[in-house]
MARDOMI-190129 format. One record per atom (N, C-alpha, C): x, y, z. Coordinates in steps of 0.1 Angstrom, whole numbers, plus 2048, in hexadecimal, padded with zeros to 3 digits. Example, Ala and Ser with C-alpha at 12.3 -4.5 7.8 and 13.67 -1.06 7.14 Angstrom:
BEGIN
8847C784E/87B7D384E/8847DF84E/8807EA847/8897F5847/88180084F/
***
This chain:
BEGIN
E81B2DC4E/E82B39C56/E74B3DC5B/E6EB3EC65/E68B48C6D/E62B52C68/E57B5AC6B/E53B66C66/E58B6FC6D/E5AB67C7B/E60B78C84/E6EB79C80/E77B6DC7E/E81B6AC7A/E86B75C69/E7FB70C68/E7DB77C54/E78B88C5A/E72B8EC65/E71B96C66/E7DBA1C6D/E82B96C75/E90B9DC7E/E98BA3C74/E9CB9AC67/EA3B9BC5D/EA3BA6C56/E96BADC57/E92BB2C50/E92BBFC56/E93BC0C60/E8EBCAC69/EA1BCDC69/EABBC4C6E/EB8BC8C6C/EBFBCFC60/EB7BC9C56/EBFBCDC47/EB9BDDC47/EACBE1C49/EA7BEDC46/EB1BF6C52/EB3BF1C5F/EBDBF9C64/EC9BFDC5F/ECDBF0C5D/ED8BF6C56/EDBC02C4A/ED3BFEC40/ED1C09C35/ED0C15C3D/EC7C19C47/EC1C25C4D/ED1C26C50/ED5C21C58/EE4C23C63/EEFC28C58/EF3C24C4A/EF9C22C47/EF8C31C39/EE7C31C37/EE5C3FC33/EE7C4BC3C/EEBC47C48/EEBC53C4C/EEFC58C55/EFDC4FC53/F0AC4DC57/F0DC53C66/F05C43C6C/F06C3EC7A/F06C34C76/F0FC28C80/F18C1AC85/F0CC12C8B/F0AC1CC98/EFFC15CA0/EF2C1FCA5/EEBC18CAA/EDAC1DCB0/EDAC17CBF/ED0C21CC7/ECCC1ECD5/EB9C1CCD2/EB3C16CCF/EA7C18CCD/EA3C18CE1/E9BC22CE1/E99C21CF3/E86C1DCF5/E85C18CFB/E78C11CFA/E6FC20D05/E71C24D07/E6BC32D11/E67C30D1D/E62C38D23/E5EC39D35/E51C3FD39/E4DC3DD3E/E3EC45D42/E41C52D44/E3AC5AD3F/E39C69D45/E2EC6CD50/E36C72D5C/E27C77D63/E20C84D63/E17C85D65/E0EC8FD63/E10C9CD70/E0ECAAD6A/E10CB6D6E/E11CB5D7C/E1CCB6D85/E1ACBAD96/E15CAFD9D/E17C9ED92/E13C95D9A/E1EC8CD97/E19C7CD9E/E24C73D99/E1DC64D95/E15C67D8F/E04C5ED8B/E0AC5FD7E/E10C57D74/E15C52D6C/E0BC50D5C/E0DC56D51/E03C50D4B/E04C41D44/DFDC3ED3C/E00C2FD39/E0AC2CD31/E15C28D2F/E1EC28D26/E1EC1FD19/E21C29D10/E25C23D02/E31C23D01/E35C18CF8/E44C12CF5/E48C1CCE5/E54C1DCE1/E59C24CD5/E53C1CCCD/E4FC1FCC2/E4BC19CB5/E55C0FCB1/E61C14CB0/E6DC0FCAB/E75C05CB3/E71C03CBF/E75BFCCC8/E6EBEDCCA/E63BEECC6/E59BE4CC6/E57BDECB7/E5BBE4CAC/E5DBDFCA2/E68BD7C9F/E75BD7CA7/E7DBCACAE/E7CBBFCB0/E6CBBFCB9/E6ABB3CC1/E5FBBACCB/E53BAFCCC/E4ABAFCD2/E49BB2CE1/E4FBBECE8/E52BBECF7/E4DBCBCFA/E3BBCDCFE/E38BDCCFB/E3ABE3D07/E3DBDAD19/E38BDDD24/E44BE1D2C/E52BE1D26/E5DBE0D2F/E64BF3D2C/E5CBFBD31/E68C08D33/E75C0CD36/E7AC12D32/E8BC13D33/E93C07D2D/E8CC00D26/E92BF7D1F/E99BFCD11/EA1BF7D0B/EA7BF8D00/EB1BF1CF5/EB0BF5CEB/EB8BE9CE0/EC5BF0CDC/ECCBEDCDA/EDCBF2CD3/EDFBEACC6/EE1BF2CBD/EE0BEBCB0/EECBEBCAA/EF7BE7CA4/F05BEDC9F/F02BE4C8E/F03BEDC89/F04BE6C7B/F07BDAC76/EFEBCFC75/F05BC5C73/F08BB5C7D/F03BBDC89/F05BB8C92/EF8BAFC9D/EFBBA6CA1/EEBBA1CA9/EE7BAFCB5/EDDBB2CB5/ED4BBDCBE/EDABBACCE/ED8BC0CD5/ED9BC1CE3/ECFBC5CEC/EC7BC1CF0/EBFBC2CF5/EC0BC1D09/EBEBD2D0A/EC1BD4D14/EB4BD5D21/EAFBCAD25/EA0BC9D27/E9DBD1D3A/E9ABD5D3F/E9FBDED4A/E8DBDAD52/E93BD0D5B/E8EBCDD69/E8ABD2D74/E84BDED78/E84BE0D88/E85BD9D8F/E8EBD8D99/E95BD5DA9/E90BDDDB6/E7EBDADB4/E79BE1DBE/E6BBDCDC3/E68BE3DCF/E56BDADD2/E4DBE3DCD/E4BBEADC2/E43BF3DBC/E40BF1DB3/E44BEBDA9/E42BE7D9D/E40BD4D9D/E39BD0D8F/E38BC3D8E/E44BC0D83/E4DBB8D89/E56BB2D7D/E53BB1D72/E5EBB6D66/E53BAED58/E5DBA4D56/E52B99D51/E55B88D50/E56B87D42/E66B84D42/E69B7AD36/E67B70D33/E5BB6ED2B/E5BB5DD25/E62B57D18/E60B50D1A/E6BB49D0C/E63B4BCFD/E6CB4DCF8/E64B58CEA/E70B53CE1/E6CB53CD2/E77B53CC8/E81B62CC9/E7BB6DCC7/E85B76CCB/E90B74CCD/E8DB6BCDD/E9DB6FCE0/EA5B66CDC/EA3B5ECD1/EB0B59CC7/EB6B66CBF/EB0B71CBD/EB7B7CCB8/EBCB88CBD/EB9B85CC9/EC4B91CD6/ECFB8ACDD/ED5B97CE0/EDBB95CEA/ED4B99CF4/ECEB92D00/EC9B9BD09/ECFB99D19/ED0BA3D19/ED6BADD28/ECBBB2D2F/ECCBADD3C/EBEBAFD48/EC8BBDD50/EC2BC7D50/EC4BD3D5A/EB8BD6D63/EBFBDDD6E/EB3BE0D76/EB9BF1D7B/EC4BF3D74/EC7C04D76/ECCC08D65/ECCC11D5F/ECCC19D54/EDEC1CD53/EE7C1CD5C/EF4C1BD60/EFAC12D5C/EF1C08D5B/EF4BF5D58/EF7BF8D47/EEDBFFD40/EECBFDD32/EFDC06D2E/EF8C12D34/F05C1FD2F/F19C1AD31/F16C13D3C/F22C07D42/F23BFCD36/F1FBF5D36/F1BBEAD27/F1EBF3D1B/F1CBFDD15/F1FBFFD0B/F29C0AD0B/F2CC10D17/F38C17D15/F38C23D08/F45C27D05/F49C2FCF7/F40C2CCEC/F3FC20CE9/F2DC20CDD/F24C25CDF/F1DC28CEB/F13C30CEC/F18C3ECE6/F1EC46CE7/F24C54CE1/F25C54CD4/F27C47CCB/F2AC46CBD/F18C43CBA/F11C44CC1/F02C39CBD/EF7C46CBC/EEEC48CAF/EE8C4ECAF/ED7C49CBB/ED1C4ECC0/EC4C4CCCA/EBAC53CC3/EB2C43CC6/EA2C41CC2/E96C41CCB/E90C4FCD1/E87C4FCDC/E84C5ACE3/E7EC57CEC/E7AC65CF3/E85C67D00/E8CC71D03/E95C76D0D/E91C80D16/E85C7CD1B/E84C89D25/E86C85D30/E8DC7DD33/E8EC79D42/E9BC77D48/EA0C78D51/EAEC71D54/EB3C64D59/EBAC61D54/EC8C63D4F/EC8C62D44/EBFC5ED3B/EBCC5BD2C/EC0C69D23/EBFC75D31/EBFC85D25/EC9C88D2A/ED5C7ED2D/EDFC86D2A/EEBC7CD29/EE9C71D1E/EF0C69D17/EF6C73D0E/F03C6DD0E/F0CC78D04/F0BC6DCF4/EFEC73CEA/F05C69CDF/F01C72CD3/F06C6ACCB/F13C73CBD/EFEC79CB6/EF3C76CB8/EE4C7FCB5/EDBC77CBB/ECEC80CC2/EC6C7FCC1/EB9C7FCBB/EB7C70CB8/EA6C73CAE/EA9C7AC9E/EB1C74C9B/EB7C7BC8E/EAAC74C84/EA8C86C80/E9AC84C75/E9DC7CC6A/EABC7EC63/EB2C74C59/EB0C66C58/EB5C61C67/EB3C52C67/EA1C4EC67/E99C55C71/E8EC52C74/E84C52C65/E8AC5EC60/E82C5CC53/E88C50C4A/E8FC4FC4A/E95C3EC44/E90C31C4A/E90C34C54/E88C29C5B/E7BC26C58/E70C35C59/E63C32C58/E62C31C4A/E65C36C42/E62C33C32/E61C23C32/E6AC1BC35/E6EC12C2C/E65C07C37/E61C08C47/E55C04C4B/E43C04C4C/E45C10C3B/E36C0AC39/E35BF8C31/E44BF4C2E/E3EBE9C28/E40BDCC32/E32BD6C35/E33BCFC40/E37BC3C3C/E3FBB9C4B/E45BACC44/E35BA4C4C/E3CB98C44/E32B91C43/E2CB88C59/E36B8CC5F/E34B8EC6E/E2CB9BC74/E32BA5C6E/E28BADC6F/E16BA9C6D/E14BA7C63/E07BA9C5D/E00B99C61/E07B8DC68/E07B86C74/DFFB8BC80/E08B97C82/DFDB9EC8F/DF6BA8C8C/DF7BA9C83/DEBBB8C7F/DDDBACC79/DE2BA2C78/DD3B9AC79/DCCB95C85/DD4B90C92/DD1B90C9E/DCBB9ACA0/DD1BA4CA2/DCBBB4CA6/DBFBB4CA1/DBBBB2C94/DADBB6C8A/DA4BAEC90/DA8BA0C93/D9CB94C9A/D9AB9BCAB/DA5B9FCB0/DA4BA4CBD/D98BB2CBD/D9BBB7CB3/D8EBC1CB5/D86BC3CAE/D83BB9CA5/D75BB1CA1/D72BADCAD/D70BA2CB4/D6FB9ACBE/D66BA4CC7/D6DBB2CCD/D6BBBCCD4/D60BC4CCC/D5FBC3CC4/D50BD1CB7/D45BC7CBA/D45BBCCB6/D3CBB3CB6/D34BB3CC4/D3CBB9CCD/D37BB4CDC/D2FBC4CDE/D3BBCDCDA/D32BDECDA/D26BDCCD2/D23BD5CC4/D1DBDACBA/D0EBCDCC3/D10BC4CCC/D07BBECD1/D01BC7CDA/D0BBD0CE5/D07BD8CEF/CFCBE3CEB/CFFBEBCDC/CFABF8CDC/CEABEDCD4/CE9BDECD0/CDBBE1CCC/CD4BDCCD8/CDBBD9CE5/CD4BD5CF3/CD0BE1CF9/CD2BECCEF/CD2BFCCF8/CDABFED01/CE9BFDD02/CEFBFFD0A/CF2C0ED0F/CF9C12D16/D00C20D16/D0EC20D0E/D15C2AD09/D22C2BD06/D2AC26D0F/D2BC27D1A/D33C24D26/D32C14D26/D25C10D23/D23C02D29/D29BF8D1B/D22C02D0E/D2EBFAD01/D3BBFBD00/D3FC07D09/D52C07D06/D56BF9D11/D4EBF6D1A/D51BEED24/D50BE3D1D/D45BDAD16/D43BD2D0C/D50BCFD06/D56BD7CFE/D5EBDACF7/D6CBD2CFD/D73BDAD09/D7BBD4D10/D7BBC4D18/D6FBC3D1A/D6CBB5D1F/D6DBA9D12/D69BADD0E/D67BA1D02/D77B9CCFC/D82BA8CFD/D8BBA3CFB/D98BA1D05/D8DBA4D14/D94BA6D1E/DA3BB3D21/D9FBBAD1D/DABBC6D19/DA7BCFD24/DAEBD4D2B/DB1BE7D30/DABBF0D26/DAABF7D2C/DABC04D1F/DBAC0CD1C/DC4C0BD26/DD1C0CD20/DD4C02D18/DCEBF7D18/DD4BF0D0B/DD0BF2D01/DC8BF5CF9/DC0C00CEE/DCEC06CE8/DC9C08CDC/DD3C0ECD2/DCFC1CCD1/DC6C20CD5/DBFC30CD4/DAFC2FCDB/DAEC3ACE9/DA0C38CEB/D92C37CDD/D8CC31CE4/D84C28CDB/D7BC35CDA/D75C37CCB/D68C43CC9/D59C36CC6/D51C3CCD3/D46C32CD5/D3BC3CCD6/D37C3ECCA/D2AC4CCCA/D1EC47CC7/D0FC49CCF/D03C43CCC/CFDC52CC5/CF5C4FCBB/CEFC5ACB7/CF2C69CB1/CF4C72CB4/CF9C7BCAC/D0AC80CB4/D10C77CBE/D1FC78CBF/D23C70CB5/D1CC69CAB/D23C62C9F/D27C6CC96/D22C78C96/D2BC87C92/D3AC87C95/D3BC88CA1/D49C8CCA9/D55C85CA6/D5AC88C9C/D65C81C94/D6CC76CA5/D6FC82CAB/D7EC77CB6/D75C76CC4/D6AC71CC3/D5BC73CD0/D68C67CD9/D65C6ACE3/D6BC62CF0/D64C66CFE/D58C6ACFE/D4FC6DD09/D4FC62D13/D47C59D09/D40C4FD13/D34C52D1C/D24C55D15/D20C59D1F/D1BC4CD2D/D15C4FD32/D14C44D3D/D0AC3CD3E/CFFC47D3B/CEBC46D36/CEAC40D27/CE6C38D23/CE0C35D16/CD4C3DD10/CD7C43D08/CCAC4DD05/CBDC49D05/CB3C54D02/CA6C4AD05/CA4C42CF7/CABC43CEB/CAAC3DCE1/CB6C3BCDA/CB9C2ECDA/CC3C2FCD1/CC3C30CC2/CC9C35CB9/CC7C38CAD/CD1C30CA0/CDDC35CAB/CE9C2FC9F/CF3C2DCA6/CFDC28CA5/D0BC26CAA/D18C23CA0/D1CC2BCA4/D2BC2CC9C/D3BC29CA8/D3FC1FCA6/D4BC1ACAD/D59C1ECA3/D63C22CA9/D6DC21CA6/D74C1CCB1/D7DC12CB0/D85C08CBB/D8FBFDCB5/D97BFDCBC/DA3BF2CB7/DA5BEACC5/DB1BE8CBB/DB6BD9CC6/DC7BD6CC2/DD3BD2CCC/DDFBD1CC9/DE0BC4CC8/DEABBACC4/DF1BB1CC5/E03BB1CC4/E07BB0CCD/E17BB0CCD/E19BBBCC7/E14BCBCCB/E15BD5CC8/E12BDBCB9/E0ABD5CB4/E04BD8CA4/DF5BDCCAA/DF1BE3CA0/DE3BE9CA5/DDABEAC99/DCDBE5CA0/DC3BE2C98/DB8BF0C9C/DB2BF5C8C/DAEC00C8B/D9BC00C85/D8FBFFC8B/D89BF8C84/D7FC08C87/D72C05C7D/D68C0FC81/D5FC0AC79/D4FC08C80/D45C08C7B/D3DC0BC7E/D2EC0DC76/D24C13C78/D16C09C7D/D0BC0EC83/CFFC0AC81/CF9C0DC87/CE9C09C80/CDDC10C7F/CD6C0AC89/CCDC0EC94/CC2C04C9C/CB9BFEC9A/CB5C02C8C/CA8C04C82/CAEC00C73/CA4BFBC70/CA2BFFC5E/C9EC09C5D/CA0C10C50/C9DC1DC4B/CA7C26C42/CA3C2FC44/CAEC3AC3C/CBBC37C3F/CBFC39C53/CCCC39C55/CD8C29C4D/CCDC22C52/CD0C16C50/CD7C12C3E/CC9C1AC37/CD0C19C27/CDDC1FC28/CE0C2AC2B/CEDC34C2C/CF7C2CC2E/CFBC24C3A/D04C1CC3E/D06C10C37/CFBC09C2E/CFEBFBC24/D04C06C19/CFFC0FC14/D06C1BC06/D12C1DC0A/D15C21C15/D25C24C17/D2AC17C1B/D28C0DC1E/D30C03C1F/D39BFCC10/D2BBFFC07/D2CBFABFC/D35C02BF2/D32C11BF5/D3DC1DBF2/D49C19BF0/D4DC16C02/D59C15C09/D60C07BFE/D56BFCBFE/D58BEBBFB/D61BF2BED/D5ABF9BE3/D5CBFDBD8/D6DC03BD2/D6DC07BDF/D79C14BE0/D84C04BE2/D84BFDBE8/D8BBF4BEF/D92BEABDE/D89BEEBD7/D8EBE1BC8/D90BF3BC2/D96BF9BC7/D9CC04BB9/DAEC02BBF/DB1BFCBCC/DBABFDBD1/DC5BEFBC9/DD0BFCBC6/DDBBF4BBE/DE7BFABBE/DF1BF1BC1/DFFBF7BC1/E01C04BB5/E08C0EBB5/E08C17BA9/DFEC24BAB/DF5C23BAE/DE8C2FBB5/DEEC36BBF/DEFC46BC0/DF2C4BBCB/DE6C4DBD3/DE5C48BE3/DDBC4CBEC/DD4C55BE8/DD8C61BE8/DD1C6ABE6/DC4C68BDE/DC8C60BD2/DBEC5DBC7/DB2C52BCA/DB7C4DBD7/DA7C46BDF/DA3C4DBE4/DA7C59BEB/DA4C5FBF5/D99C6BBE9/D99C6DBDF/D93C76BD4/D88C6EBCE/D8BC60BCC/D80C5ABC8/D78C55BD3/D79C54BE0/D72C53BEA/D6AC5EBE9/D6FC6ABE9/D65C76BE8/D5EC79BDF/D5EC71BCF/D54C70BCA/D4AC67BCF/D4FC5DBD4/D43C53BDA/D3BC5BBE4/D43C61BEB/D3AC64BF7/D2FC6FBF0/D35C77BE7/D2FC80BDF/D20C7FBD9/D23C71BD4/D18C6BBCF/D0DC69BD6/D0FC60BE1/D0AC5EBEE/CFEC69BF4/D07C77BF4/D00C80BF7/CF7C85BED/CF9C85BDF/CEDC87BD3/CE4C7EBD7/CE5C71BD8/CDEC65BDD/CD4C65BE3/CDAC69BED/CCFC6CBFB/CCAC79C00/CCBC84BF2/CC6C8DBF5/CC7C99BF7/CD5C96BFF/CDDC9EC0C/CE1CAAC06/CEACAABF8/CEFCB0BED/CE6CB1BE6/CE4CBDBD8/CDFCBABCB/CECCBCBC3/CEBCB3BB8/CF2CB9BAD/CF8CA4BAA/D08CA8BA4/D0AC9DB9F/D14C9ABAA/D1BC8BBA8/D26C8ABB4/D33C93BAB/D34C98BA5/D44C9CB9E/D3BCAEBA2/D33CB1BA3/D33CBDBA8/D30CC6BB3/D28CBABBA/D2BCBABCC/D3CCB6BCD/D45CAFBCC/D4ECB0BCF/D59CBBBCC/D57CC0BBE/D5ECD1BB7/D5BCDCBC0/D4CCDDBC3/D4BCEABC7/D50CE7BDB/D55CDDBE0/D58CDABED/D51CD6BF7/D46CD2BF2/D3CCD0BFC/D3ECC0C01/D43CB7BFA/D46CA7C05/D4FCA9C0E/D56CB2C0E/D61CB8C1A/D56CB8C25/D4BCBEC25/D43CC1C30/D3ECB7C36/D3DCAEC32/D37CA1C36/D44C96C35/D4FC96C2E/D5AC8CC30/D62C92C31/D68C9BC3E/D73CA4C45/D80C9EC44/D80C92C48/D8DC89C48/D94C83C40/DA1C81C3F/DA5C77C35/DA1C67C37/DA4C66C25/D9EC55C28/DA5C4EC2F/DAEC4AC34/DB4C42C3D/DC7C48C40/DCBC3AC43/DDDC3FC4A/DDFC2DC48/DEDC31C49/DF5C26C4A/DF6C22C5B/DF4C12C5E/DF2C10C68/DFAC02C6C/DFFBFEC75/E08BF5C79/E0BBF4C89/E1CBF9C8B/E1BBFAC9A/E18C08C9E/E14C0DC96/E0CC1BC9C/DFFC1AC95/DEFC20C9E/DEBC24C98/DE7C2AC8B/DEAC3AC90/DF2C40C81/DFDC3FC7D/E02C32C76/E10C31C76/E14C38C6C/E25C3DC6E/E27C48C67/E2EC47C56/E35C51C51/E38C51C45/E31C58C38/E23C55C40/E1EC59C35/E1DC64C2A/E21C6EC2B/E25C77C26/E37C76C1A/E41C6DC20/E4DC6CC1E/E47C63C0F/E58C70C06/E58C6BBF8/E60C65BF7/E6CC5FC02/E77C54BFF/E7CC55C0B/E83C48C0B/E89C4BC1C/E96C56C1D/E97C60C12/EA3C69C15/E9BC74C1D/E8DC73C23/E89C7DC2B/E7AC88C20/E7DC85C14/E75C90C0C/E67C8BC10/E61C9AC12/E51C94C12/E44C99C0A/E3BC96C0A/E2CC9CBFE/E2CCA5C0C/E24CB3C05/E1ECBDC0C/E10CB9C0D/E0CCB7C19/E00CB9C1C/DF5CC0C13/DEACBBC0E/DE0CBBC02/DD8CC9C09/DD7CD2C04/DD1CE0C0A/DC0CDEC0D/DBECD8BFF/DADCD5BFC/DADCC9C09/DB5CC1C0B/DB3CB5C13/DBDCB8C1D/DBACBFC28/DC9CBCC31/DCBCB3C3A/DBFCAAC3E/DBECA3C47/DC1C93C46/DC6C8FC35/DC5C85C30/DD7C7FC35/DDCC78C39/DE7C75C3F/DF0C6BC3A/DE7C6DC2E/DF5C60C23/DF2C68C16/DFEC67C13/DFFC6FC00/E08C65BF9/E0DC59C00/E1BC53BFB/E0FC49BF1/E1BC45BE4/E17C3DBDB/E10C2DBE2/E06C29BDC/E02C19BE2/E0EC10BDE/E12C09BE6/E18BFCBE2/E17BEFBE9/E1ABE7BE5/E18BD7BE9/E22BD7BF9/E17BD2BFD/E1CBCDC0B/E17BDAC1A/E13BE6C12/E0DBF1C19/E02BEDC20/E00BF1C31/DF2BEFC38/DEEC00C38/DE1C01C31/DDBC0CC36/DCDC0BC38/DC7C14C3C/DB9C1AC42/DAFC1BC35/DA5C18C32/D9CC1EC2C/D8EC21C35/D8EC2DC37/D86C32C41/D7AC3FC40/D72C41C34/D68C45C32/D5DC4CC3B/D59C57C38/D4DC59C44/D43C67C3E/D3AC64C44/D2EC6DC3E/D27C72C49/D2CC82C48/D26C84C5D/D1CC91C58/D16C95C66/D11CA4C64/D18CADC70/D21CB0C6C/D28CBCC73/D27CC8C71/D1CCCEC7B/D15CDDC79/D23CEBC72/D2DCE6C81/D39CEEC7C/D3FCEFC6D/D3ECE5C65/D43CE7C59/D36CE7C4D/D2ACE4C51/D23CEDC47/D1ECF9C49/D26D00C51/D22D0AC57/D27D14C48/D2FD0FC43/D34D18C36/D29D16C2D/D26D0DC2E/D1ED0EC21/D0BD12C25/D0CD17C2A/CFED1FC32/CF5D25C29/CFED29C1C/CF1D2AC11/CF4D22C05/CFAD16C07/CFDD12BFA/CEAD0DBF4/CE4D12BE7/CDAD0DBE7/CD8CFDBE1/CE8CF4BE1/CE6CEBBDC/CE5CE2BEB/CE6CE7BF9/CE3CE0C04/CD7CDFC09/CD2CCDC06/CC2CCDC0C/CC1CCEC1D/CC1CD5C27/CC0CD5C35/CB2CD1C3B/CACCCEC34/CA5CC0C36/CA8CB7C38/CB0CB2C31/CB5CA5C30/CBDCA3C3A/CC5CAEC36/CD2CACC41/CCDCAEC51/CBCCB2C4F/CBBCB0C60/CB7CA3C63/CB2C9BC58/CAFC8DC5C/CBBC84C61/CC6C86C5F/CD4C80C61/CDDC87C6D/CD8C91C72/CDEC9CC7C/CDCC89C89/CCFC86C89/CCEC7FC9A/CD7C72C99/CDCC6EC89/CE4C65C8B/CF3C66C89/CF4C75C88/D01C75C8B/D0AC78C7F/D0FC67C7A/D16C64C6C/D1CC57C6B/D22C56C65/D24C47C5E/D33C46C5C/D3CC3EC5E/D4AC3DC63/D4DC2BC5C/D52C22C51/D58C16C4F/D66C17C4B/D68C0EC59/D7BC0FC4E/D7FC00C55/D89BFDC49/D8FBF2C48/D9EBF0C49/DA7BE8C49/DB5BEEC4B/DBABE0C3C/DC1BE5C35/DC0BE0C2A/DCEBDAC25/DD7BD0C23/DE2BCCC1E/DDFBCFC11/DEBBD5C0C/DECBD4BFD/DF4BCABF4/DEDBC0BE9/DF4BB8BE5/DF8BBBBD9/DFCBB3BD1/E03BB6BBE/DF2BB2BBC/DF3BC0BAD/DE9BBEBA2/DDDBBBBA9/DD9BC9BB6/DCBBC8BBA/DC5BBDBC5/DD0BB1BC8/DCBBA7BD1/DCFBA9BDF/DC4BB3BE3/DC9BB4BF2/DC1BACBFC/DC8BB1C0B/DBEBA8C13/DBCBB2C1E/DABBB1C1E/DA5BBBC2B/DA7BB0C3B/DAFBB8C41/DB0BB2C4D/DA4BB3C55/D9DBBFC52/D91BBFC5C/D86BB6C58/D86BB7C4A/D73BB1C49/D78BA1C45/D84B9BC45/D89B91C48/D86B8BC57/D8EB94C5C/D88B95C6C/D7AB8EC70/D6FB96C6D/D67B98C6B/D5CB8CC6A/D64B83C58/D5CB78C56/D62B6CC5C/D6CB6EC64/D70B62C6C/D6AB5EC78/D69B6CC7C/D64B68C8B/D4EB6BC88/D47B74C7F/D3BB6EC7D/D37B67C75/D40B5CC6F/D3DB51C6C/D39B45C73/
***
C-alpha cells in the first residue's frame, strides 16, 4: 500500500469516528472562494479549507468540494470555470483519483442537483459567505462537535503527511540559504525577501505566512513584514522567519545571524545550543507546556550569562523577568496549517486546557505524543514595551541591554516529529544538512 493510499485510509476512518460521534451520516467539506476586498472586486489570494486539502493534494480549485457518506468512496466535486477570465485548472493524473469519485462542474447547481435530499441530511465543512453556498439547506453548519473531533485526532500525522512536511522543510531551506547569502552581500530587506522567492521560484501568495525578514534592530518586531527597500548603512544582524508549502503542508523555519564575530554572534551559537538542548528533553508523556518552562530556564540562564539579568536562571525566571525578553510561546503544532490547530483540545469530545495566564501566548498545552509535528521556537529580543515594567528592577543591567537594542534579538526554531522513547526527527536541521552538505 502507498503512503497516500495508507493515508486516505486513514483520513476515512477518523471521519468516520468524527461522523458517527456526532451523529451525522455524511459531510460536505467545501474547499472555499476568494473574498474581495471593501467596495472593490480585486480578490485576495485564496486559501483552500484545511480539511479539504487534507483529502487530497488540490490547493488551487475554488468552489470545489468533497461529499463524504460514511463508509463510502468520497466524491469529489471538482468545479471548472466555463469562461475567458479565468485559467482552467488542469487535471493531471495523480494516484488520488483511484480514491474519488470525481465529478467536473462548472456551476454550483451541478453539485446541489447531484446530491439532491443528502445534502439536507449532511453536516458542512467551510466558509459560507457567499452564494449560493449560504443558502444550502443542511441538517449544521461548522459543527464545533465534529471539527473538534476532527482536529484532535489530526495532530497525529500519517506517514504521507510528514512525506510533504519534508519537501516543504528542503523547499524553505533551499530559500534561507539564498536570504542568509543576500543579507551578508548587504542586501536590503526587500532585495532578501526577493532572494527568498526566487531561489525556490514561488509567489508570495504561495508562502504559508508573509515572511518576517528584519536587518538589525526590526529583529525585535516579533511579526516585522516591512521590507525596507534601502539596506542600512550597516548591517548588523538578520533574523528571518519564512516557510515554504508542498501539496499544501507548510514548512515553518526561523533563524538568526550575526555580520560579525563578537558578542552578538556568541548569543546566537548559546541559543542555538539552548534550543539544540531543549530538542533531547522531547518525549512522548511530557506536557508542552513543560518545554515551554524549561526553555525559560534556558533562556533565563542565557540572560545571567551575558549579563543582561543578575541573579540565577530559576530566579530571573520566578520573579518574571524572561517574559520580557521571551514574550512568545515556544512553538505550535504545524502541518496543513501553519498554526495548525488543536492545540489546546483535551480529547476529541471538544474539552479544552485554559489558556496558561503567566504564559498566554504559548498555543499548545496538549500532552507530547508519538507521531506529533510541532514548533520549537525560542527567542531573546529587546522590546522596550515590555521592559517597560520593569524600569526599576535593580537586577536589570541597561547597559547591557543597550548593547543588544542594535541587534534586535535572536529567533531558532525547528519543526520537530515526535518519535517513541525520545527518537525524533528534526525536519528542519535535516533539511539543512542535506542540502549544505
Amino acid at each position: 500500500m502507498s503512503s497516500y493510499a495508507a493515508h486516505i485510509a486513514t483520513v476515512q476512518a477518523r471521519f468516520d469516528a468524527a461522523l458517527a460521534a456526532t451523529d451525522f451520516d455524511s459531510v460536505l467539506v467545501y474547499a472555499g472562494q476568494p473574498r474581495v476586498a471593501f467596495l472593490d472586486d480585486n480578490a485576495a489570494p485564496f486559501k483552500v479549507n484545511p480539511l479539504f486539502k487534507y483529502w487530497l493534494p488540490i490547493t488551487d480549485s475554488p468552489k470545489s468540494a468533497i461529499y463524504y457518506e460514511r463508509g463510502q468512496k468520497p466524491v469529489l466535486f471538482l468545479f471548472q470555470p466555463r469562461d475567458f477570465w479565468h485559467a482552467p485548472v488542469t487535471i493531471e493524473e495523480a494516484e488520488w483519483q483511484q480514491h474519488f469519485e470525481l465529478v467536473v462542474i462548472d456551476d454550483l447547481a451541478q453539485l446541489t442537483e447531484r446530491l439532491g435530499n443528502k445534502l439536507y441530511a449532511s453536516a458542512f465543512i467551510g466558509e459560507d459567505f457567499a452564494e449560493p453556498v449560504a443558502s444550502w439547506q443542511m441538517k449544521a453548519r461548522n459543527p464545533q462537535a465534529l471539527i473538534d473531533h476532527l482536529h484532535f485526532h489530526r495532530a497525529i500525522k500519517t506517514e504521507w503527511e510528514l512525506e510533504n512536511l519534508r519537501i516543504a522543510n528542503e523547499r524553505a531551506v533551499t530559500a534561507h540559504l539564498a536570504a542568509r547569502d543576500a543579507f551578508l552581500a548587504g542586501k536590503s530587506e526587500l532585495e532578501i525577501h526577493h532572494a527568498y522567492l526566487a531561489a525556490i521560484n514561488f509567489r508570495e501568495s504561495e508562502l504559508p505566512y508573509n515572511s518576517i525578514v528584519g536587518l538589525n534592530e526590526h529583529g525585535a518586531i516579533l511579526h516585522y513584514d516591512v521590507y525596507e527597500t534601502q539596506a542600512p548603512t550597516e548591517s548588523r544582524s538578520f533574523l528571518i522567519d519564512a516557510g515554504a508549502t508542498y501539496r499544501g503542508y507548510c514548512a515553518d523555519i526561523t533563524r538568526t545571524y550575526a555580520k560579525n564575530d563578537g558578542f552578538f554572534a556568541d548569543l546566537v551559537a548559546a541559543m542555538d545550543a539552548a534550543q539544540q538542548a531543549l530538542l533531547g528533553e522531547i518525549k512522548p508523556g511530557l506536557d508542552y507546556y513543560q518545554l515551554h518552562v524549561s526553555m525559560h530556564l534556558k533562556v533565563s540562564q542565557l540572560l545571567s550569562e551575558f549579563g543582561f539579568v543578575k541573579g540565577s536562571a530559576e530566579s530571573i525566571y520566578e520573579q518574571g523577568f524572561s517574559s520580557a525578553f521571551f514574550p512568545h510561546g515556544l512553538g505550535h503544532f504545524i502541518g496543513l496549517q501553519v498554526h495548525d490547530v488543536g492545540g489546546f483540545l483535551r480529547n476529541d469530545r471538544g474539552d479544552s486546557f485554559d489558556r496558561d495566564v503567566r504564559h498566554p501566548f504559548l498555543r499548545l498545552l496538549r500532552p507530547v505524543e508519538a507521531g506529533q509535528v510541532f514548533t520549537i521556537e525560542p527567542g531573546l529580543y529587546v522590546v522596550d514595551q515590555l521592559l517597560e515594567e520593569h524600569a526599576e528592577a535593580k537586577e536589570m543591567n541597561w547597559d547591557r541591554i543597550a548593547e543588544l537594542r542594535p541587534y534586535g534579538g535572536v529567533r531558532i526554531e525547528d519543526s520537530i516529529v515526535v518519535g517513541d522513547n525520545g527518537a525524533n526527527e528534526n525536519l528542519t536541521r535535516d533539511a539543512f544538512g542535506k542540502l549544505e552538505s
